[in-house]
N, C-alpha and C positions, 0 to 999 in steps of 0.2 A: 118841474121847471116852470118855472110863473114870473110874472114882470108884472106892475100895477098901472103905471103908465107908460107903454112901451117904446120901444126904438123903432123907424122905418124896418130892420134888422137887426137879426139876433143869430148867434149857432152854439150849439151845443154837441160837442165833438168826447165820443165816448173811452174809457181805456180802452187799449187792447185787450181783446177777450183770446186765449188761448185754452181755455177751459182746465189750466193747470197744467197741462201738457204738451207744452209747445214743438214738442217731435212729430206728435201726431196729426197728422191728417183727417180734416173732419171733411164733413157735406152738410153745409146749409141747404134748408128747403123753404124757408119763408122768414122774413124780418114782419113783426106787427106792432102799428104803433099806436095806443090806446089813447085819449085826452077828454078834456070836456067838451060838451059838443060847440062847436065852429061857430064864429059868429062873423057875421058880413066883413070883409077885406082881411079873413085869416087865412092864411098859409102854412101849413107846412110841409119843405123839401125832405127826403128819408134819403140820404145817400151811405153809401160804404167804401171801403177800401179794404182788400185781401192783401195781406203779406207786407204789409207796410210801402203800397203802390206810391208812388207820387201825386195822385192825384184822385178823389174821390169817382163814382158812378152814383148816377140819380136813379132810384127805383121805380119813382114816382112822387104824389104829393098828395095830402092830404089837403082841400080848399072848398072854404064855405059856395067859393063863384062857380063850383061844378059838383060838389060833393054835397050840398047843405049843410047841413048841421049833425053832424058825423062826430060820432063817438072812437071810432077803431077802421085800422084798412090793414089788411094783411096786402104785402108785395112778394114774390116767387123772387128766387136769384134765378138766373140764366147765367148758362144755359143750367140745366137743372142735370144730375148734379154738379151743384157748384162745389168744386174745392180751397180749401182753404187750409191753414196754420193758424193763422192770425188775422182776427176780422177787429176791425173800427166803424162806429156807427158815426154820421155825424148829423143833425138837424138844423137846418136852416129856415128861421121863423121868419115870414113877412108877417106887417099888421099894421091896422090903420089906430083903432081908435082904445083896443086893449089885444094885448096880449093874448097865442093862447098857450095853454095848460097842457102839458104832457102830462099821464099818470103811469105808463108805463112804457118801455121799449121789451119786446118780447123775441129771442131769434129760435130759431126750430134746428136743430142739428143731430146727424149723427156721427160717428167717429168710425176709421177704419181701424178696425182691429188684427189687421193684420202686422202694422207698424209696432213693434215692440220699443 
């Protein structure tokens, strides 16, 4: 996710992940978001939404004004374990003078296997 001259704001709001099985109940344990390292006035918000909520949760952020120039930040769901069906990531970029670069969104999950 790259922009060359960028916007005050940007988001990028992911499919729904059900991991093929949308019966099943999982447990997320950490969302991690990878990029090129941060450069002065970058932001980025990591939020979610379970089960097609109305309304995202902020994890935290990833930001050059407190992070520096920061490659990767893993964030934990709470309370832990988190349950879920259906997870949506979305990322909300602030930036002054370029853009930054996602290279990857990573989430950590396991599934209950009790749920047939």
């Amino acid at each position: 996710i790259t922009v060359g001259t960028p916007f005050s704001r940007g988001v990028y709001e992911s499919l729904l992940f059900d991991d093929n099985e949308p019966y099943r109940r999982k447990f997320a344990q950490m969302i991690k978001v990878t990029c090129l390292p941060l450069q002065t006035g970058q932001v980025i918000d990591v939020q979610y939404r379970a089960d097609r909520a109305t309304a995202y949760t902020s994890l935290g952020t990833l930001s050059f004004a407190t992070d520096g120039a920061i490659v990767q930040k893993a964030f934990e769901l709470n309370p832990l374990p988190f349950r879920f069906y259906e997870l949506q990531l979305r990322l909300v970029f602030t930036a002054t003078a370029t853009a930054p670069e996602v290279t990857s969104i990573v989430s950590v999950f396991d599934t209950e296997d009790t749920l047939k």
